[in-house]
C-alpha positions as CSV (number, residue, x, y, z in Angstrom):
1,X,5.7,33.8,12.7
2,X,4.0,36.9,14.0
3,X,4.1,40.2,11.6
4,X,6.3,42.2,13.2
5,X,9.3,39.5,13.2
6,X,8.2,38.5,10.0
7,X,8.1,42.4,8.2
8,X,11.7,42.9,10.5
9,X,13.3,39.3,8.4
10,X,12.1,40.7,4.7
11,X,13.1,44.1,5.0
12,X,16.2,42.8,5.9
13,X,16.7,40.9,3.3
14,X,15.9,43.1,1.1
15,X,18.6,45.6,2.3
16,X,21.0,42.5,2.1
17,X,20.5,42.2,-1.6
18,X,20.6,45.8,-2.1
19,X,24.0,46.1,-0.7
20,X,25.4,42.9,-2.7
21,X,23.8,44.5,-5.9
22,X,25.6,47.6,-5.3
23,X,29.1,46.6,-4.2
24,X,29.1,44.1,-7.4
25,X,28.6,46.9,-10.1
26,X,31.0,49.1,-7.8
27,X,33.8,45.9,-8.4
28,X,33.1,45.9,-12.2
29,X,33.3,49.7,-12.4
30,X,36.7,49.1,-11.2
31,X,37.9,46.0,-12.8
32,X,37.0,48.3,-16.0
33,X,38.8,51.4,-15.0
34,X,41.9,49.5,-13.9
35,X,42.0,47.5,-18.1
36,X,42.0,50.8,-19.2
37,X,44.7,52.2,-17.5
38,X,46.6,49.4,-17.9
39,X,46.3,49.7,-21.5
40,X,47.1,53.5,-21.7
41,X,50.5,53.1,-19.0
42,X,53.8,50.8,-19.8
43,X,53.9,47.3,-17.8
44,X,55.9,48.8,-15.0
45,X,53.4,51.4,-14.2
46,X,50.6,49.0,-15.1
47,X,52.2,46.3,-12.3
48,X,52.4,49.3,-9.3
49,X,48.7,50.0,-10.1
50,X,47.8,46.5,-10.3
51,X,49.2,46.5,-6.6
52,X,48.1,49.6,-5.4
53,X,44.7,48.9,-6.8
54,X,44.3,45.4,-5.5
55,X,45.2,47.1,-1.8
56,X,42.2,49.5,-2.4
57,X,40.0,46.5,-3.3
58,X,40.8,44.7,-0.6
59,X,40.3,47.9,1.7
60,X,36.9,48.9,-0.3
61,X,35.8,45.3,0.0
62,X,36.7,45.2,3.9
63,X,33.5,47.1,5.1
64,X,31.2,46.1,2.5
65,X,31.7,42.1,3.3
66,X,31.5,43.1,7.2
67,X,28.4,44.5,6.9
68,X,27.2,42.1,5.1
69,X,27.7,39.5,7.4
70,X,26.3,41.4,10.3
71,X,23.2,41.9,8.6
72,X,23.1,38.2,7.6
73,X,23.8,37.7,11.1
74,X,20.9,39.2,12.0
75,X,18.8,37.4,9.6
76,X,19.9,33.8,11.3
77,X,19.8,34.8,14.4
78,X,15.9,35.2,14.7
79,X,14.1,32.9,16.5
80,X,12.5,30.3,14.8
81,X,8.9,29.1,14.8
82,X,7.4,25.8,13.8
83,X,4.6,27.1,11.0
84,X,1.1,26.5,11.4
85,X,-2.0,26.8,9.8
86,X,-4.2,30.4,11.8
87,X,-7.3,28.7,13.1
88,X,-10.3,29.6,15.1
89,X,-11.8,27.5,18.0
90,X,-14.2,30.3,18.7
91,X,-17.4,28.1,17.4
92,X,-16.8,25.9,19.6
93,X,-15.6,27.3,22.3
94,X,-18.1,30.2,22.6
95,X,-20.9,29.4,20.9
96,X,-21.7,25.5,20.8
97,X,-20.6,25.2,24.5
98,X,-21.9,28.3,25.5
99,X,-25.1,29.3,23.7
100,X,-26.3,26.2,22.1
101,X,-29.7,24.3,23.6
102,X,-30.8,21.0,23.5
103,X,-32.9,21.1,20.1
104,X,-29.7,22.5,18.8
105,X,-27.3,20.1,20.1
106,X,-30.1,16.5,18.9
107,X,-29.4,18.2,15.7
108,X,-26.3,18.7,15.0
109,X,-24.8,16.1,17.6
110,X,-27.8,13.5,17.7
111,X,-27.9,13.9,21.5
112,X,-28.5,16.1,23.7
113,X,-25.6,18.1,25.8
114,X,-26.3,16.0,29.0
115,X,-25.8,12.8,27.1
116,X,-22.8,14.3,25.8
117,X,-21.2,15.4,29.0
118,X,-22.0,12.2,30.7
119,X,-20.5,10.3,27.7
120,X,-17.5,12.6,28.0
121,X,-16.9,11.7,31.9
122,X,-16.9,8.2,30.3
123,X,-14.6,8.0,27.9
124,X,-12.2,10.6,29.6
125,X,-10.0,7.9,31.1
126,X,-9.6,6.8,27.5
127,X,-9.6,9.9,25.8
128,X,-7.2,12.1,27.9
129,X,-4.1,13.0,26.1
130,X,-1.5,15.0,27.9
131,X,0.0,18.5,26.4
132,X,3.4,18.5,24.8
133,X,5.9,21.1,23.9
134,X,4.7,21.3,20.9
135,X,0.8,22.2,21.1
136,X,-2.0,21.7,23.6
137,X,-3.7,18.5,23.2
138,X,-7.0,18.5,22.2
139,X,-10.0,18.5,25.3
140,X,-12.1,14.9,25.4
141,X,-14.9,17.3,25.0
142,X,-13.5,18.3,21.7
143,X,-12.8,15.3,20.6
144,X,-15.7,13.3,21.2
145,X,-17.7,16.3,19.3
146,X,-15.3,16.2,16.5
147,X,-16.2,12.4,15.9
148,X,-20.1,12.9,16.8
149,X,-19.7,15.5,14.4
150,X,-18.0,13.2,11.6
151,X,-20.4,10.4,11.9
152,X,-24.1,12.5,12.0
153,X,-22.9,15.1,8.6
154,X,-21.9,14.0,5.4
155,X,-19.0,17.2,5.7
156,X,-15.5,16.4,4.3
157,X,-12.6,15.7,7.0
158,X,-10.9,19.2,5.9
159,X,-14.5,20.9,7.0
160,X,-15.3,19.2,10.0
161,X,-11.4,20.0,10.7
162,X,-12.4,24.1,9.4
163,X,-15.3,24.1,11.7
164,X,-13.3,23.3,14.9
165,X,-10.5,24.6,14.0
166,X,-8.0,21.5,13.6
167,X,-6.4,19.7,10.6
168,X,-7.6,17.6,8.7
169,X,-6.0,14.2,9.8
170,X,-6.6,15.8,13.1
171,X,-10.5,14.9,12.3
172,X,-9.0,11.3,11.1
173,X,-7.7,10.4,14.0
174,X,-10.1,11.8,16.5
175,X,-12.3,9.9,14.5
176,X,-11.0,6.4,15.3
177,X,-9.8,7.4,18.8
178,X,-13.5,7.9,19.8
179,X,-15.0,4.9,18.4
180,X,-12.4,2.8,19.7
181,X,-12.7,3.8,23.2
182,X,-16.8,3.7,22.2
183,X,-16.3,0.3,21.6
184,X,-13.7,-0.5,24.3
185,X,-15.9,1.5,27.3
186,X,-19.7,1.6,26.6
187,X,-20.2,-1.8,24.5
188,X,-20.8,-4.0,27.7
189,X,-22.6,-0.8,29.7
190,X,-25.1,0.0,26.3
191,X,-25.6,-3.0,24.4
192,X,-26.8,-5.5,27.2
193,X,-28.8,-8.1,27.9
194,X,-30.5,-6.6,31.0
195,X,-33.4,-7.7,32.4
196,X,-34.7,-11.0,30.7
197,X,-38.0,-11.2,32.2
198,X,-39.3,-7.6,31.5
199,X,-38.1,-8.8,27.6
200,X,-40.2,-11.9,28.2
201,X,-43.1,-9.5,29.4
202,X,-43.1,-7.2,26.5
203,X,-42.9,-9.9,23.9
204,X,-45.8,-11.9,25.7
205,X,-47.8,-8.4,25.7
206,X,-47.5,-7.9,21.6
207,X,-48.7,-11.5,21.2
208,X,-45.6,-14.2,21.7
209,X,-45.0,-15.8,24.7
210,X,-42.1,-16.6,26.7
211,X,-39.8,-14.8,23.6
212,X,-36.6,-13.0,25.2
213,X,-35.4,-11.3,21.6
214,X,-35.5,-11.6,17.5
215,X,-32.4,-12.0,15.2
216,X,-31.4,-10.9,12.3
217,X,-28.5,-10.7,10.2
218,X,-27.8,-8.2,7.3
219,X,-24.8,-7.1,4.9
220,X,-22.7,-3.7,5.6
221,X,-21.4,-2.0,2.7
222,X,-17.6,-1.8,3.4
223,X,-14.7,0.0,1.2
224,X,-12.9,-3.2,-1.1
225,X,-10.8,-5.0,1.1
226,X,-6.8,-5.1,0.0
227,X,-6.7,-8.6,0.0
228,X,-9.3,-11.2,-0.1
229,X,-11.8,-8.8,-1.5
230,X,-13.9,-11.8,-2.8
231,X,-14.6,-12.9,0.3
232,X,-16.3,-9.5,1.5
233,X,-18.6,-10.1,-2.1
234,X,-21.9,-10.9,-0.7
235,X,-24.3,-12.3,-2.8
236,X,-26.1,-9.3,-4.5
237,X,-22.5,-8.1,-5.5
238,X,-21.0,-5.5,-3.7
239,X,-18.3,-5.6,-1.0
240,X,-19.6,-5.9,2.5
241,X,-19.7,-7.3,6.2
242,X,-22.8,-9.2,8.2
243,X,-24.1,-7.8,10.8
244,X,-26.0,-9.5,13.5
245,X,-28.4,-7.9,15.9
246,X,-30.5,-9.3,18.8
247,X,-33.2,-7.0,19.7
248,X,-35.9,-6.8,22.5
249,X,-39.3,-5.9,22.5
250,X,-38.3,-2.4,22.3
251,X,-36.3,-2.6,19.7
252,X,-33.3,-2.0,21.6
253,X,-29.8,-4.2,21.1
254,X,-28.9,-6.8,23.1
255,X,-26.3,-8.8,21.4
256,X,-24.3,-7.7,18.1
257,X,-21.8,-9.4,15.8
258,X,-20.5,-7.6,13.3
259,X,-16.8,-8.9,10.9
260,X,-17.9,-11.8,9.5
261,X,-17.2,-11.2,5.2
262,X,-20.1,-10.7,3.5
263,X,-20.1,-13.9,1.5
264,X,-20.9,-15.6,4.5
265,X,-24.3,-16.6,5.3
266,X,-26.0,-15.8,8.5
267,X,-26.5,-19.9,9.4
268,X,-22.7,-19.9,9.5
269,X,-22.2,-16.4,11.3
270,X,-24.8,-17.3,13.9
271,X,-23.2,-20.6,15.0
272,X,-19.7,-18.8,15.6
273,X,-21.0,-16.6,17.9
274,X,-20.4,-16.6,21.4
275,X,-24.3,-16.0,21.8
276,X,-25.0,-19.3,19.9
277,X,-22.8,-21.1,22.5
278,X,-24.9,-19.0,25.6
279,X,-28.3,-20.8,23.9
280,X,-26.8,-24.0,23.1
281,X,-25.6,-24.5,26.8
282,X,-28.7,-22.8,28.4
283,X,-26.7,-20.3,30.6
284,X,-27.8,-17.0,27.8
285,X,-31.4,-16.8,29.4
286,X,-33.2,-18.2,32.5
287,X,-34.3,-21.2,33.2
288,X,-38.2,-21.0,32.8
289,X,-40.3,-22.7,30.6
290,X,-44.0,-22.6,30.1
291,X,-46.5,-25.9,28.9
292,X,-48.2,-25.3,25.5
293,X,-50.7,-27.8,25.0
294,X,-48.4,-30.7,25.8
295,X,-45.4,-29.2,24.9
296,X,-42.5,-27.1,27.6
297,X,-41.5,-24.2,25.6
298,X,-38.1,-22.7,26.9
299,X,-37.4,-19.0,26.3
300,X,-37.0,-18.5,22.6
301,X,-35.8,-16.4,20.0
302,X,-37.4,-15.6,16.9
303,X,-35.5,-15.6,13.9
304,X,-35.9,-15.7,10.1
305,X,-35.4,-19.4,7.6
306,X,-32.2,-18.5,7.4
307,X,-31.4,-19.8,10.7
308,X,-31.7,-23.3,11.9
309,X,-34.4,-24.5,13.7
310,X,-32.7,-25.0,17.6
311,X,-35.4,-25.3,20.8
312,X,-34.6,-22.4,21.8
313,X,-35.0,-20.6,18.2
314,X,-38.5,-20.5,16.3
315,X,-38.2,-19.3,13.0
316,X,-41.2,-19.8,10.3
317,X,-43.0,-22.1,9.1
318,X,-42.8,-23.3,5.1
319,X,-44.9,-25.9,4.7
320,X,-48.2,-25.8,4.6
321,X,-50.8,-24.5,7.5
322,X,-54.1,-24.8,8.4
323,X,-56.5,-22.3,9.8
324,X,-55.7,-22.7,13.6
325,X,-52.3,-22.5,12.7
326,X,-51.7,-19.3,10.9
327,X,-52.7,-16.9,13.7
328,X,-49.4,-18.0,15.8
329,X,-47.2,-18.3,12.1
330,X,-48.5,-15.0,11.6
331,X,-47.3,-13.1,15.2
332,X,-44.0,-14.6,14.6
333,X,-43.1,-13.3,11.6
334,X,-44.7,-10.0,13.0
335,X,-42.4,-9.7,15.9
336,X,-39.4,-11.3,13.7
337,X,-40.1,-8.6,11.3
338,X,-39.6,-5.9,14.2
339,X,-35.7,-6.8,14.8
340,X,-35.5,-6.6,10.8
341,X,-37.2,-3.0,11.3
342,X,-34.6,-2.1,13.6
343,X,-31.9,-2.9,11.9
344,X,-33.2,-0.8,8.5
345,X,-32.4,2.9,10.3
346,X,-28.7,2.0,10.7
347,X,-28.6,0.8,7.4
348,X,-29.4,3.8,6.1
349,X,-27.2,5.8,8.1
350,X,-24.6,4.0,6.7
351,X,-24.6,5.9,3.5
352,X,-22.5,8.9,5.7
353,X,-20.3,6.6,6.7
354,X,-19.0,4.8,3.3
355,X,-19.2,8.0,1.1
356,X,-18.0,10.4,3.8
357,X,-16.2,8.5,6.7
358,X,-14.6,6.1,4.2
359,X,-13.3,3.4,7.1
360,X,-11.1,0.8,6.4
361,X,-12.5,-3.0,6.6
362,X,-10.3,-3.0,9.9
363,X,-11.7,-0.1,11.1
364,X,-15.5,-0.7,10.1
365,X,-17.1,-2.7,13.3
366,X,-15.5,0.2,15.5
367,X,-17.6,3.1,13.3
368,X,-20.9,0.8,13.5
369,X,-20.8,-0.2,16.8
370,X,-20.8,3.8,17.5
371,X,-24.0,4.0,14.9
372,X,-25.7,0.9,16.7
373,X,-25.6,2.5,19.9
374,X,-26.3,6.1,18.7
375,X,-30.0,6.2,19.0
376,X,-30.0,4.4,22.8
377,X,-27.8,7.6,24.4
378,X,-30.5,10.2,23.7
C-alpha cells in the first residue's frame, strides 16, 4: 500500500476509536445520572424519566452511531492491494546489464555476456513466460542469470533472491526451470559426438592410435533419497549417483549418463547405456580399422579395469608385462587417466551444489548436466 492511503486508513481509525471511546463514557455518565434520580424521585416520576430519558438516548445515540458508520465506511471502502515485499532490480538492471565487462561477467557468471545472450536466444522458446494480472513475469535474461548465479556462488536462495530483487522460492524455481530447459535444449547441441576422425587424430597425436574417446564412471554426492536410500549408498558410504563421461582428446564430453544409484558398479551402468548398445552394434563410430602387427584394431575406447574388456574397449593390462610391452600399457593408462582428469573439476564444483543448491535425487542429473556443460560455453 503506498503511504499516503496507508497514513489516510490509520488516522482513521484512530478517530474511529476515539469517537467509540467517547460516546461509551458519555452512556455511563448517563446510565449513572438517570440511578440516581431514580432513587431520589417516587416510581411514577422515576417511570416518565425512564421514558423521556430513553428518548434522549436514542436521539444522542442517533448521530454518534451515523457517524460511526460513515467513517467505518470509509475505512472499507479503500481499495485494496495485494502486499508485497519493496524490492530493487536496479543491480541488475543498471549495472550488470549495463556497465559490467567481460572479466566481470566470467566471474561472477562463468561466461562471458556473449555466451550468455546467445544462450538466452536459446532457451527463450522454453523460458518465455507470459505476464499476468498479478505481476510481470520475470525476462529469460533474468532468469537464466538468477540460475547461473545459483549454481557458480555458494549464496543462500534468500540472497541470490535479495540481489535481484525476487523471492526466495522465486530463486527455487528459476533454478529448476533453467536446468530443465538446459537439459531439454542444449544437451544434443553441447554434449556431442562430433567429428570422429579429428578425435581419432588427436588421440593418435598424444600416442594411441585409432582411439575415438576414454570412459570413466564416478559417484555424485546426492541429498538421502526418501525411499530406497540404500540403494544410493555407494561403497565408501555416503549417498550418491554414478556418473559416466566419455571424453575426447580435448577433454571435452561426448556421451554422459548420469541416475544410476550409487551402489551400482560402473560394469553394470555401462552395459545399460544406450552408448554400450552404439559399440556393441558398430553404428557409435565409423567403420575403419587399422592392422597392428597381425591384428585389425577397430576404433577403441579406453577405459579403466572396471569395465569389461569388449574389441572396441581396451582397458589395462594386470598381468604381467615385459619390456616391449609396457611402453603401450603405459600411454593407455596416460590417456585413460585424462577422461578421469576431466571428470575431477566437476566433482569439485559439486560441493556448491549439495551444501548450497540442495537438489532433490529427482532433480540432481538436471543441475549436473548444467555443471558438465558449464566450462564448454565460455
Amino acid at each position: 500500500m503506498e503511504p499516503a492511503p496507508l497514513k489516510t486508513a490509520v488516522m482513521n481509525i484512530v478517530n474511529t476509536s476515539r469517537i467509540l471511546v467517547e460516546f461509551m463514557l458519555s452512556q455511563d455518565q448517563k446510565n449513572e445520572a438517570r440511578r440516581q434520580r431514580r432513587q431520589q424521585r417516587s416510581n411514577k416520576r422515576d417511570e416518565d424519566m425512564d421514558m423521556d430519558t430513553d428518548t434522549e438516548l436514542c436521539q444522542t445515540a442517533g448521530p454518534g452511531a451515523l457517524e460511526i458508520m460513515l467513517l467505518m465506511g470509509q475505512v472499507l471502502s479503500m481499495e485494496r492491494r495485494f502486499w508485497a515485499r519493496e524490492s530493487s532490480t536496479d543491480w541488475w538492471d543498471r549495472i550488470v546489464l549495463q556497465v559490467w565487462d567481460d572479466s566481470q561477467w566470467l566471474r561472477n557468471f562463468c561466461m562471458r555476456k556473449g555466451t550468455f545472450m546467445e544462450i538466452c536466444d536459446l532457451l527463450s522458446p522454453a523460458l518465455k513466460r507470459q505476464n499476468t494480472k498479478m505481476r510481470a513475469a520475470l525476462t529469460v535474461e533474468k532468469r537464466v542469470a538468477i540460475a547461473l548465479w545459483k549454481l557458480a556462488t555458494p549464496d543462500s536462495y534468500r540472497s541470490v533472491g535479495n540481489q535481484f530483487g525476487v523471492g526466495k522460492s522465486t530463486v527455487g524455481a528459476a533454478v529448476m526451470q533453467v536446468a530443465k530447459a538446459i537439459t531439454q535444449v542444449l544437451l544434443r547441441k553441447v554434449v556431442t559426438l562430433g567429428n570422429v576422425q579429428a578425435i581419432v587424430d588427436g588421440f593418435a597425436a598424444m600416442g594411441f592410435p585409432n582411439c575415438a574417446g576414454a570412459i570413466d564412471g564416478t559417484n555424485i554426492p546426492i541429498l538421502a533419497p526418501e525411499h530406497q536410500g540404500t540403494q544410493y549408498i555407494n561403497r565408501k558410504g555416503y549417498f550418491s549417483m554414478v556418473l559416466q563421461a566419455l571424453v575426447d582428446h580435448k577433454g571435452r564430453f561426448t556421451n554422459i549418463n548420469v541416475g544410476w544409484p550409487g551402489r551400482v558398479r560402473d560394469a553394470r551402468v555401462f552395459r545399460n547405456t544406450t552408448l554400450f548398445k552404439g559399440l556393441q552394434q558398430g553404428i557409435y563410430f565409423l567403420d575403419q580399422k587399422i592392422t597392428v602387427g597381425d591384428v585389425e584394431m577397430p576404433i577403441v575406447i579406453l577405459g579403466d579395469p572396471a569395465y569389461p574388456l569388449m574389441p572396441w574397449l581396451m582397458k589395462p593390462y594386470t598381468g604381467s608385462l615385459d619390456r616391449s610391452q609396457e611402453p603401450v600399457q603405459l600411454q593407455a593408462e596416460q590417456m585413460q587417466n585424462g577422461g578421469r582428469m576431466c571428470i575431477w573439476p566437476f566433482k569439485r564444483s559439486l560441493a556448491i551444489v549439495i551444501d548450497s543448491l540442495r537438489p532433490q535425487p529427482n532433480q540432481s542429473p538436471h543441475c549436473y548436466f548444467c555443471l558438465l556443460r558449464a566450462p564448454q560455453s565460455l
